[in-house]
MARBA-3410 file (N, C-alpha, C, O; in Angstrom, 1 decimal):
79
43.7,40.2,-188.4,43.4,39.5,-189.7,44.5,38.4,-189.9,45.6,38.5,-189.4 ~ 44.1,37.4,-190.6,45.0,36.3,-190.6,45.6,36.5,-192.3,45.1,37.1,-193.3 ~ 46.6,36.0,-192.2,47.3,36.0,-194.0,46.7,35.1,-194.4,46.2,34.3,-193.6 ~ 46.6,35.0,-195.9,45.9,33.8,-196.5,47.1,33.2,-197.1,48.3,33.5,-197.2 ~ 46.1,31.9,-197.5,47.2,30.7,-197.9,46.3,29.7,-198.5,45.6,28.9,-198.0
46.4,30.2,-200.4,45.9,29.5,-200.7,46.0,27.7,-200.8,45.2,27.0,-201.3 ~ 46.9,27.3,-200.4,47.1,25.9,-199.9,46.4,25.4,-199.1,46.5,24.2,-199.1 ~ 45.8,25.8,-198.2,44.9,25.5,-197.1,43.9,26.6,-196.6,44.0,27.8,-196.5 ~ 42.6,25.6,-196.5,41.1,25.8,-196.7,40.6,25.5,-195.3,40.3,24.4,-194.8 ~ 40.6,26.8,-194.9,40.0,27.3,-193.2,38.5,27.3,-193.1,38.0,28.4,-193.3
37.7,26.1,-192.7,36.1,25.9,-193.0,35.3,27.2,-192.1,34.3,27.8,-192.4 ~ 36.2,27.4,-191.2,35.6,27.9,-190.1,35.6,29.5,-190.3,34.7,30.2,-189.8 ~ 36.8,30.1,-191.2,36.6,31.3,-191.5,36.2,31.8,-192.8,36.1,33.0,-193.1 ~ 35.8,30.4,-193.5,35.2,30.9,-194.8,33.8,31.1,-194.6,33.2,31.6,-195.6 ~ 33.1,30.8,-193.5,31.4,30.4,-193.3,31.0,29.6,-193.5,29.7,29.6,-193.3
31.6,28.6,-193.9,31.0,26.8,-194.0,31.3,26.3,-192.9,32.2,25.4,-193.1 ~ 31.2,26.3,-192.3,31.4,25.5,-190.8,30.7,24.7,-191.1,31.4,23.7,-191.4 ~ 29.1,24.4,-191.3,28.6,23.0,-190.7,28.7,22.4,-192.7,28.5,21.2,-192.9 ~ 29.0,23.1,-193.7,28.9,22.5,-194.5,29.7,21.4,-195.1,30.9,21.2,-194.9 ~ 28.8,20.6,-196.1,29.2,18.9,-196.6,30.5,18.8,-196.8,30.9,17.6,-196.7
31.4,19.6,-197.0,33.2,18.9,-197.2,33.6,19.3,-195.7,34.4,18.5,-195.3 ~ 33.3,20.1,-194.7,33.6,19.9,-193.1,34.5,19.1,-193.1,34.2,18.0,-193.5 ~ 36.0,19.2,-192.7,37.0,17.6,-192.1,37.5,17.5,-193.7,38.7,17.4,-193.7 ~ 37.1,17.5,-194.8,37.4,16.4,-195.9,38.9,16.6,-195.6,39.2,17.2,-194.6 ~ 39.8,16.2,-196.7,41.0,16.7,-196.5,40.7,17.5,-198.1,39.8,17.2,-198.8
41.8,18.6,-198.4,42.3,19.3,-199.1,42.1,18.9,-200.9,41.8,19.5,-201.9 ~ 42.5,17.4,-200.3,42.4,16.6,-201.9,41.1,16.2,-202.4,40.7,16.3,-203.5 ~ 40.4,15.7,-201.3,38.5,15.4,-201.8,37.9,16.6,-202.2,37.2,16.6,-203.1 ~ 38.2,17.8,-201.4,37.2,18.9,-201.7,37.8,19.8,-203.3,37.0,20.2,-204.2 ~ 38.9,19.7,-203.3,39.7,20.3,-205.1,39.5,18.8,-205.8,38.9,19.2,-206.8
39.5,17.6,-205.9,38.8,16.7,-206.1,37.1,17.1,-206.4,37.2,18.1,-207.2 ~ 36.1,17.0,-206.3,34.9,17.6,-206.3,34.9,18.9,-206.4,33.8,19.2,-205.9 ~ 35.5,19.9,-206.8,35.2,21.5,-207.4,36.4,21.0,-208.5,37.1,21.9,-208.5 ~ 36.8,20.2,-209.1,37.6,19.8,-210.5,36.6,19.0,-210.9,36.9,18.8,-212.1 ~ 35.2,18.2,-210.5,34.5,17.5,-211.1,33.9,18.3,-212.1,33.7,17.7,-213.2
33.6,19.4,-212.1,33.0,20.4,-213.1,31.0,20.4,-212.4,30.6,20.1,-211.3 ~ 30.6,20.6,-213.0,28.8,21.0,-212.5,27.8,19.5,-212.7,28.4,18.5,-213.3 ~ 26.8,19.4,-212.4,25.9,18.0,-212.2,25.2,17.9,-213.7,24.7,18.8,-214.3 ~ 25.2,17.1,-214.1,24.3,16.5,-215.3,22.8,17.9,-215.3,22.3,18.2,-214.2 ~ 22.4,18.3,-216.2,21.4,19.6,-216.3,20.1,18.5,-215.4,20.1,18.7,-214.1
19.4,17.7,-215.7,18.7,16.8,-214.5,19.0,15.8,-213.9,18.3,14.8,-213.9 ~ 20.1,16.1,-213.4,20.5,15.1,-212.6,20.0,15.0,-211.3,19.9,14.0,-210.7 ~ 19.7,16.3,-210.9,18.9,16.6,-209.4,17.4,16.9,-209.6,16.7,17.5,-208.7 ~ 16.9,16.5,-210.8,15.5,16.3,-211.1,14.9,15.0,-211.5,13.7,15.1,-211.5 ~ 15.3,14.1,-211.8,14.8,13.0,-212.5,14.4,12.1,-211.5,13.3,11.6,-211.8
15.1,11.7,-210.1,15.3,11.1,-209.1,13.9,11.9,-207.9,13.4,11.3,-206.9 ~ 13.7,13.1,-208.2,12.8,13.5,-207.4,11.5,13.5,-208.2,10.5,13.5,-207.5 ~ 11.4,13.5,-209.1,10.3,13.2,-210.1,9.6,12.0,-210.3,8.4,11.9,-210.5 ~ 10.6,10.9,-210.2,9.7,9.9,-210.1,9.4,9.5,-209.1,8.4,8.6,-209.2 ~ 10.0,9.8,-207.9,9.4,9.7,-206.3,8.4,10.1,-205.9,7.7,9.5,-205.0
8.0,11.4,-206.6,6.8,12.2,-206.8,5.4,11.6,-207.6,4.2,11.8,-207.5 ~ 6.2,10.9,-208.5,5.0,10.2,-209.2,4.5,8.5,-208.7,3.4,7.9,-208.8 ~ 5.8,8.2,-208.2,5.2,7.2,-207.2,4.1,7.2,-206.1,3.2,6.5,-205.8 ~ 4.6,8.0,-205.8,3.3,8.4,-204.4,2.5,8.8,-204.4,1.6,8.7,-203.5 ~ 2.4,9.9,-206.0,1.1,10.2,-206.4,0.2,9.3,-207.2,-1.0,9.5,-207.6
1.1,8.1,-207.4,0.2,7.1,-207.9,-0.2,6.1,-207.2,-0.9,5.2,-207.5 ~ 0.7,6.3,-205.9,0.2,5.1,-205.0,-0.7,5.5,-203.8,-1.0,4.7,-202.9 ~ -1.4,7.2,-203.8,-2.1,7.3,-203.0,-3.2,7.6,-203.6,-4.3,7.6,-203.0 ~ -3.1,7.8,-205.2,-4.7,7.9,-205.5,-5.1,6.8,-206.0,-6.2,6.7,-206.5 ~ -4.3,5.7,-206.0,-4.9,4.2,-205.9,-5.6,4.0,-204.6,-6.7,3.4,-204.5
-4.8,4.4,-203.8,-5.8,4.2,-202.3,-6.6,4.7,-202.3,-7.6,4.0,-201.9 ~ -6.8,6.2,-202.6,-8.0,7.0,-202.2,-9.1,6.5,-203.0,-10.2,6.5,-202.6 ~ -8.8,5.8,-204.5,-9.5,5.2,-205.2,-10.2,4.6,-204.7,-11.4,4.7,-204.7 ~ -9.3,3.8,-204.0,-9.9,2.4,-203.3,-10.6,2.6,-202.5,-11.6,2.0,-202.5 ~ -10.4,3.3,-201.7,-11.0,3.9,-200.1,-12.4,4.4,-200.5,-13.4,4.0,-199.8
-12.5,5.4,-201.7,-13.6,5.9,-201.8,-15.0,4.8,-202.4,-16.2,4.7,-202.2 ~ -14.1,4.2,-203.3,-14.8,3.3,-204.1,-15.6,2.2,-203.3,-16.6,1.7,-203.6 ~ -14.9,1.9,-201.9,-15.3,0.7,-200.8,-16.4,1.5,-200.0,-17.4,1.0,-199.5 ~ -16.2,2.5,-200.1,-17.1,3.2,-198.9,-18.4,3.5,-200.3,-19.4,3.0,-199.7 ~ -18.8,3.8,-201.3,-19.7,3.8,-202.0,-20.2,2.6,-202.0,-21.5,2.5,-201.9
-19.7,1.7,-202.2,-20.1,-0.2,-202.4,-21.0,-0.4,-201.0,-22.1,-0.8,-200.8 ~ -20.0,0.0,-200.1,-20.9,-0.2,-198.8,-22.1,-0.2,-198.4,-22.9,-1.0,-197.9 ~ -22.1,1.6,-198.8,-23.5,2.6,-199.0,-24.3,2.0,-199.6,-25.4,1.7,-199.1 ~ -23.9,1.5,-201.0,-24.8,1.6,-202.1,-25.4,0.1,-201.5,-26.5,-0.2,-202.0 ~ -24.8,-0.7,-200.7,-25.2,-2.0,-200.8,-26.6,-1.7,-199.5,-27.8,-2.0,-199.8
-26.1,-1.1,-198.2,-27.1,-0.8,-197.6,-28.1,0.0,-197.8,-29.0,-0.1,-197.0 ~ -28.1,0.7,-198.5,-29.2,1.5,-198.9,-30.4,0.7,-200.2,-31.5,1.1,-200.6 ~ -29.7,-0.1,-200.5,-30.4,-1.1,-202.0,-32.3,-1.1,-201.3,-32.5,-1.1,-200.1 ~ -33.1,-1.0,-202.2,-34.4,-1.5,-201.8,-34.4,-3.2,-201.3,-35.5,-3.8,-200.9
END
């Protein structure tokens, strides 16, 4: 067993190995856990409207798509 030392932060034996502070040094990562927690939607607002972009930019298309293929129809089939 190794002694600990809270002055230094062993990625590799805490189970973060591949995780996002990996390398930082000592001061970025107590830097960022002294930031305190994220805005309550801060990790919702940005995915929300990405969500609504695409849902509005593909049922514009499908609109469109569907709407051209009826015009078509309706045009060839006319008496």
């Amino acid at each position: 067993m190794k002694p600990y030392d809270q002055s230094k932060i062993d990625y590799e034996d805490s189970g973060c190995g591949g995780y996002y502070f990996y390398g930082d040094s000592l001061e970025t990562v107590l830097r960022a856990a002294k930031a305190g927690p994220p805005a309550m939607l801060e990790n919702a607002v940005q995915p929300f409207f990405i969500g609504l972009a695409i849902t509005l930019i593909s049922a514009a298309l499908s609109f469109s798509g569907f709407w051209l293929i009826g015009w078509l129809c309706a045009g060839f089939t006319r008496d």
